[in-house]
NUPA-945802 format. One record per residue: residue number from 0; x, y, z of N, C-alpha, C, O, CB in turn; residue in one letter. Coordinates in Angstrom, 2 decimals. Atoms other than C-alpha are relative to their C-alpha. Glycine has a CB too. Layout:
<nodes>
num;nxx;nyy;nzz;caxx;cayy;cazz;cxx;cyy;czz;oxx;oyy;ozz;cbxx;cbyy;cbzz;residu
NUM;X;Y;Z;X;Y;Z;X;Y;Z;X;Y;Z;X;Y;Z;A
...
</nodes>
This chain:
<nodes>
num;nxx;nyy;nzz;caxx;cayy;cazz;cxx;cyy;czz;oxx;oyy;ozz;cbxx;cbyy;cbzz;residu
0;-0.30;0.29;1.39;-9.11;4.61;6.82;-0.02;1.27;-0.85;0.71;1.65;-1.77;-0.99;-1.02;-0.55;X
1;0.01;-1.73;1.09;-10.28;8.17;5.52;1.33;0.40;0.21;2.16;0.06;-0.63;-1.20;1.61;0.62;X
2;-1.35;-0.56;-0.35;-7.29;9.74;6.97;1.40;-0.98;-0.68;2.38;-0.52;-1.27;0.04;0.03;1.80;X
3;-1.36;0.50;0.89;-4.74;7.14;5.64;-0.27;0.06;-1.60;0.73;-0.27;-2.24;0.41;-1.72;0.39;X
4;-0.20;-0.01;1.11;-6.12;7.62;2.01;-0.24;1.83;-0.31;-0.33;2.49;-1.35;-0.94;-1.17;-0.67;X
5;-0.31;-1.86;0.52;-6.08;11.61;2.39;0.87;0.50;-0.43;0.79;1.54;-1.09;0.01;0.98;0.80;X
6;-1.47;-0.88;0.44;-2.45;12.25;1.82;-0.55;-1.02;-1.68;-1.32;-1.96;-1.83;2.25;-0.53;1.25;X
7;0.09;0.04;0.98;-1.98;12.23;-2.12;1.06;-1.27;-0.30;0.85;-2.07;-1.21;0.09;1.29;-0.48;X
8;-1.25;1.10;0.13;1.40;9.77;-1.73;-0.57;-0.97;0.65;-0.15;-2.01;0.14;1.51;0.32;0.63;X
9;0.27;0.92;-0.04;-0.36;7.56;0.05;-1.04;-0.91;-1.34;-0.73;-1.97;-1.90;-0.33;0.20;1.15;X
10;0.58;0.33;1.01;-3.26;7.18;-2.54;0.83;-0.31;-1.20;0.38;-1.14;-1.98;-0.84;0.87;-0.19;X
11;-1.15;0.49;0.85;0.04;7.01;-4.89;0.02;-1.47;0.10;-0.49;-2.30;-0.66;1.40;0.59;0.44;X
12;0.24;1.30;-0.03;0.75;4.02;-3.31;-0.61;-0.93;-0.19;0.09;-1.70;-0.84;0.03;-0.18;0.46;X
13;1.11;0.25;-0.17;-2.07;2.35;-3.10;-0.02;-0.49;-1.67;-0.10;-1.68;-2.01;-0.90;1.20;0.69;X
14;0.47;-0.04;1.27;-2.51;2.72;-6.73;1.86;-0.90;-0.83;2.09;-1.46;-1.90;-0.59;2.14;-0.47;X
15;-1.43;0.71;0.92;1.31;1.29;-7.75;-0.10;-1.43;0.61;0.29;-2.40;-0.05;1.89;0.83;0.37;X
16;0.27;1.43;-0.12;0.27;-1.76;-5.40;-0.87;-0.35;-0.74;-0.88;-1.58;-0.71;-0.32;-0.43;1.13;X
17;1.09;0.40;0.69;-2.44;-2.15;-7.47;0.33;-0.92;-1.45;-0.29;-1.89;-1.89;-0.77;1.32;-0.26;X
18;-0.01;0.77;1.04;-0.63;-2.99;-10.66;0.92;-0.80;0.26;1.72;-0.77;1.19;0.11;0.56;-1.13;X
19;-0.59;1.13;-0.10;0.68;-6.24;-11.77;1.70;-0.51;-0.38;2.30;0.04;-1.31;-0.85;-0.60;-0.68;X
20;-1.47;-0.15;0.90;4.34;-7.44;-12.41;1.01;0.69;0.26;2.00;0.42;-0.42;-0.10;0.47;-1.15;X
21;-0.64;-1.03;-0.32;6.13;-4.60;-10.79;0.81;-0.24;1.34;1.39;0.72;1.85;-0.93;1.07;0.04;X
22;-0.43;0.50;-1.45;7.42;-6.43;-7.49;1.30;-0.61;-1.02;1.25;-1.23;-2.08;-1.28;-1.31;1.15;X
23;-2.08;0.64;-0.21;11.93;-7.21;-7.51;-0.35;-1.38;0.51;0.60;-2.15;0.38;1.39;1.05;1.66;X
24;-0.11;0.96;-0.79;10.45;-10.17;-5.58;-0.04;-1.42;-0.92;0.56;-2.49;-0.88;-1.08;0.17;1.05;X
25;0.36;1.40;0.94;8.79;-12.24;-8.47;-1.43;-0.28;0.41;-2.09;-1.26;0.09;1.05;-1.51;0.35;X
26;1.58;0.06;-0.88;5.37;-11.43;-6.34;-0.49;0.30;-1.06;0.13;1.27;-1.48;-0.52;1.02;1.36;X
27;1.23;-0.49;0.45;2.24;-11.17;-9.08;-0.19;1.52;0.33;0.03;2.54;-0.33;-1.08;-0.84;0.59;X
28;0.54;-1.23;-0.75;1.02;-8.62;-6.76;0.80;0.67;0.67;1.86;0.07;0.80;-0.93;-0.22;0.84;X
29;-0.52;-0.82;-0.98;2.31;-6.10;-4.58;1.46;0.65;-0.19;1.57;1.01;-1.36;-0.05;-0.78;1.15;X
30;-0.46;-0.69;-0.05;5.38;-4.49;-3.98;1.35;0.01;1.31;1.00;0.64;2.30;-1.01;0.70;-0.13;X
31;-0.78;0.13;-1.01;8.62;-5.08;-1.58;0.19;1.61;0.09;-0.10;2.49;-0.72;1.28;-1.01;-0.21;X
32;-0.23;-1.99;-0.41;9.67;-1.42;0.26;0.79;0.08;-1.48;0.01;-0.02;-2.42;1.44;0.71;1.94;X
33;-0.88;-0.44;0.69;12.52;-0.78;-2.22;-0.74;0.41;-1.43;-0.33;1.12;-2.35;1.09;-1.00;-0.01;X
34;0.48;0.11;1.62;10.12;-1.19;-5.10;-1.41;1.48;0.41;-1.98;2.35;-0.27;-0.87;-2.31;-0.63;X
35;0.95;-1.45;-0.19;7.73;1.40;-3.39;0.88;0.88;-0.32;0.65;1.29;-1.46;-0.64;0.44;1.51;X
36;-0.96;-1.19;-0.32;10.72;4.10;-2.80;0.06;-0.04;-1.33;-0.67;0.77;-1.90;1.41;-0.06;0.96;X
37;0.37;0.00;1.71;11.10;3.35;-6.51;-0.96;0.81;-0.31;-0.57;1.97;-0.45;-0.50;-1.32;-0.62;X
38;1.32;-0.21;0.50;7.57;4.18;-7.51;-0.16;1.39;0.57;-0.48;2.15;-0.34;-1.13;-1.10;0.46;X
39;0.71;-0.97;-0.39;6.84;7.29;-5.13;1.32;1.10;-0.08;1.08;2.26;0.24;-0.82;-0.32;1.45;X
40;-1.48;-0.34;-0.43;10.71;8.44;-5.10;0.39;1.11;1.24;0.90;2.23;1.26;0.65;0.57;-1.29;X
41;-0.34;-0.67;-1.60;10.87;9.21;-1.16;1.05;-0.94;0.64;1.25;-2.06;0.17;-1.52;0.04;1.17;X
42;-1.42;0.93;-1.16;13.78;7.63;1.33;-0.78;-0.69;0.45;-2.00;-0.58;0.28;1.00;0.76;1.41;X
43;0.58;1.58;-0.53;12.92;4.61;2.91;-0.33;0.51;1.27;-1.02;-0.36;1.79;1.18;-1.51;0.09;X
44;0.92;-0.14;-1.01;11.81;6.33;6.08;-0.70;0.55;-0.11;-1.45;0.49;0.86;0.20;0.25;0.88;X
45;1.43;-1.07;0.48;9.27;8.80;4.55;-0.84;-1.15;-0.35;-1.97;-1.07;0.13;0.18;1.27;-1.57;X
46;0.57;1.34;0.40;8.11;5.18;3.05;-0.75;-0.87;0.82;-1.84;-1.45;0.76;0.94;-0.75;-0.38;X
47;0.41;0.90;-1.45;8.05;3.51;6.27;-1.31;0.71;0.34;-2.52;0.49;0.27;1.25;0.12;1.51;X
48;1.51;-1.10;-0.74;5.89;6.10;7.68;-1.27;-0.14;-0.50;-2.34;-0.36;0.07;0.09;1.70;-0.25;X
49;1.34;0.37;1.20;3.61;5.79;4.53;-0.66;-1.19;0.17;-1.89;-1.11;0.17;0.47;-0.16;-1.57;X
50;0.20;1.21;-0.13;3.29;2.22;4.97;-0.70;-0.64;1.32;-1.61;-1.47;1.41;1.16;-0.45;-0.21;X
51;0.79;0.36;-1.36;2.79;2.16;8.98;-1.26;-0.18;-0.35;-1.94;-1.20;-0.43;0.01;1.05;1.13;X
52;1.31;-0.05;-0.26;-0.19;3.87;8.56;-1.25;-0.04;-1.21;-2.35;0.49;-1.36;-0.04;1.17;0.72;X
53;0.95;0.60;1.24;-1.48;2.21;5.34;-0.44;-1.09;0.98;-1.62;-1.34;1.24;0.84;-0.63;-1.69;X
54;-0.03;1.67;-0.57;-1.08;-1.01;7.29;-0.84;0.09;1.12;-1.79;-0.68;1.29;1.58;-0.70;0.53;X
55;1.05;0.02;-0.89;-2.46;0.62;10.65;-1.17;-0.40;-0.64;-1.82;-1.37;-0.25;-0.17;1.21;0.62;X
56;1.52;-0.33;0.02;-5.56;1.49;8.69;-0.43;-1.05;-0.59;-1.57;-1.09;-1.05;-0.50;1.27;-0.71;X
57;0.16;1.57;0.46;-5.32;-2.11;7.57;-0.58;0.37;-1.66;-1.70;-0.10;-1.85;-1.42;-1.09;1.21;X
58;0.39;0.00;1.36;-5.87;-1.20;3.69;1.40;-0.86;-0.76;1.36;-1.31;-1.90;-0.29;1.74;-0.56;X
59;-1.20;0.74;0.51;-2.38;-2.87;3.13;0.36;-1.38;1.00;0.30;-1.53;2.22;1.33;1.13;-0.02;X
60;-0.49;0.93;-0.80;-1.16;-6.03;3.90;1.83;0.21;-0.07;2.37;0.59;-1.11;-0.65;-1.50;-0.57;X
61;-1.28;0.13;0.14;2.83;-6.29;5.08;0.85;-1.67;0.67;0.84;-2.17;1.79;0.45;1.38;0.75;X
62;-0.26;1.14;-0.59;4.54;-9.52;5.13;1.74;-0.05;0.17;2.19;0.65;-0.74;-0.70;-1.20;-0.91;X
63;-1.33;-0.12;-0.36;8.49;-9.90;6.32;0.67;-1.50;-0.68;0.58;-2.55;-0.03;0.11;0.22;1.78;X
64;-0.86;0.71;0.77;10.69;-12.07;3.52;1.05;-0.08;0.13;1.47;0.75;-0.67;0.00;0.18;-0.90;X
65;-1.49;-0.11;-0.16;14.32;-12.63;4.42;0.02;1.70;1.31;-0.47;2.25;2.29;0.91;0.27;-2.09;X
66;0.24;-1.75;-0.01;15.22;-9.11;4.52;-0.56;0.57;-0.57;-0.29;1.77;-0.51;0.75;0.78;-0.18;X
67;0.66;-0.89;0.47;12.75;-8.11;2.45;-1.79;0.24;0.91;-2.49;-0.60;1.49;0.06;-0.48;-1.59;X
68;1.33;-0.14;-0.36;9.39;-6.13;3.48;-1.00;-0.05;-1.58;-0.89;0.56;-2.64;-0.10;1.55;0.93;X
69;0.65;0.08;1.04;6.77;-7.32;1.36;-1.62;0.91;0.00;-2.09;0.93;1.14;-0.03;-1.51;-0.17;X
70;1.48;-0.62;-0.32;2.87;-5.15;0.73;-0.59;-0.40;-0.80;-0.05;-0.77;-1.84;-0.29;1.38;0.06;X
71;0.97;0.12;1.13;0.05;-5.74;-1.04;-1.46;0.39;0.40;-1.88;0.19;1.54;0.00;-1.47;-0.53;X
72;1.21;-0.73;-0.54;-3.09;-4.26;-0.72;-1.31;-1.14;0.21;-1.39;-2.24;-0.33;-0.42;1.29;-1.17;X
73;0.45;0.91;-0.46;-6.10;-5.55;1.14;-1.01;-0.01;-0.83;-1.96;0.42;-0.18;-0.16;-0.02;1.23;X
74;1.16;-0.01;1.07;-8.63;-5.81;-1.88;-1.25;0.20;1.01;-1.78;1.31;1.10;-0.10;-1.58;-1.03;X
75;1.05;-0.05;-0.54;-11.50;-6.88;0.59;-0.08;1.03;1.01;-1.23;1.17;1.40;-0.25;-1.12;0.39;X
76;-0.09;-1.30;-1.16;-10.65;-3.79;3.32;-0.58;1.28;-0.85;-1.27;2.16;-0.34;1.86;0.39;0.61;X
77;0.16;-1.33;0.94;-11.02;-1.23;0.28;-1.03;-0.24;-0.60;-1.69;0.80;-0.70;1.06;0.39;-1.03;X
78;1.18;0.07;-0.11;-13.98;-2.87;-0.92;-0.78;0.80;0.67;-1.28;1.88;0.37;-0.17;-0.89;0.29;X
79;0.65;-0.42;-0.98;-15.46;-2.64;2.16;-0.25;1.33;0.02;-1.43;1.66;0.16;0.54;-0.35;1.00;X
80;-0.53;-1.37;-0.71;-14.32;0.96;2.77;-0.65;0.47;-1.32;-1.70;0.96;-0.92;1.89;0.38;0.45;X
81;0.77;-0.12;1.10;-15.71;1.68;-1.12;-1.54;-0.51;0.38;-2.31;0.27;-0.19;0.71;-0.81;-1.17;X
82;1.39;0.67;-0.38;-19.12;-0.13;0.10;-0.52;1.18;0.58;-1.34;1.97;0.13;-0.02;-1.37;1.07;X
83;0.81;-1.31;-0.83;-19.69;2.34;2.88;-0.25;1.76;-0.21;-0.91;2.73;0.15;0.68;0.01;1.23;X
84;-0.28;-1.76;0.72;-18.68;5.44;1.17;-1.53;0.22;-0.84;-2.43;0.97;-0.46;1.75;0.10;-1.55;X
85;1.25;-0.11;0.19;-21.47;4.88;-1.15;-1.39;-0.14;0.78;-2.42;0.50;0.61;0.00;-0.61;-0.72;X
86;1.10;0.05;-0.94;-23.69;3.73;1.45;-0.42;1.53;0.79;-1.56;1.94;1.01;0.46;-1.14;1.11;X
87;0.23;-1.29;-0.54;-23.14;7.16;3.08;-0.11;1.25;0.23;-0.42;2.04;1.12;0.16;0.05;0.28;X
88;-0.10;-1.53;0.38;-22.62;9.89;1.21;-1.02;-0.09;-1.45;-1.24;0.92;-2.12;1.91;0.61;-0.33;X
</nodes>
């Protein structure tokens, strides 16, 4: 999880899933790809990439709509991951 919130574009992300209202989909929350590439303004495979390994590190959720990819972040994963940070440093 450290490593997927080290790059600065990912923590970008992260932070544009966060606010509300901003999803093409009509989603509350989150964020279809197109609406990321929007937000961070990289090509849709610099995006992808971003996204894998948000999703590896499980801090994002990705769900598959039509043709759209949908994200939204995992509130309780980043908790968590906020929990132990203080716990350990």
């Amino acid at each position: 999880m450290l490593n997927a919130i080290a790059d600065p574009t990912r923590r970008h992300i992260l932070q544009a899933l966060k606010e509300r209202g901003g999803c093409s989909l009509g989603k509350d929350v989150g964020l279809c790809a197109s609406d990321v590439e929007a937000r961070v303004q990289l090509s849709q495979s610099t995006v992808s990439h971003h996204m894998a390994i948000l999703t590896k590190a499980g801090l994002v959720n990705a769900t598959k709509l039509g043709l759209w990819r949908w994200y939204r972040r995992d509130e309780s994963a980043i908790r968590e991951l906020v929990r132990a940070l203080r716990e350990h440093l």
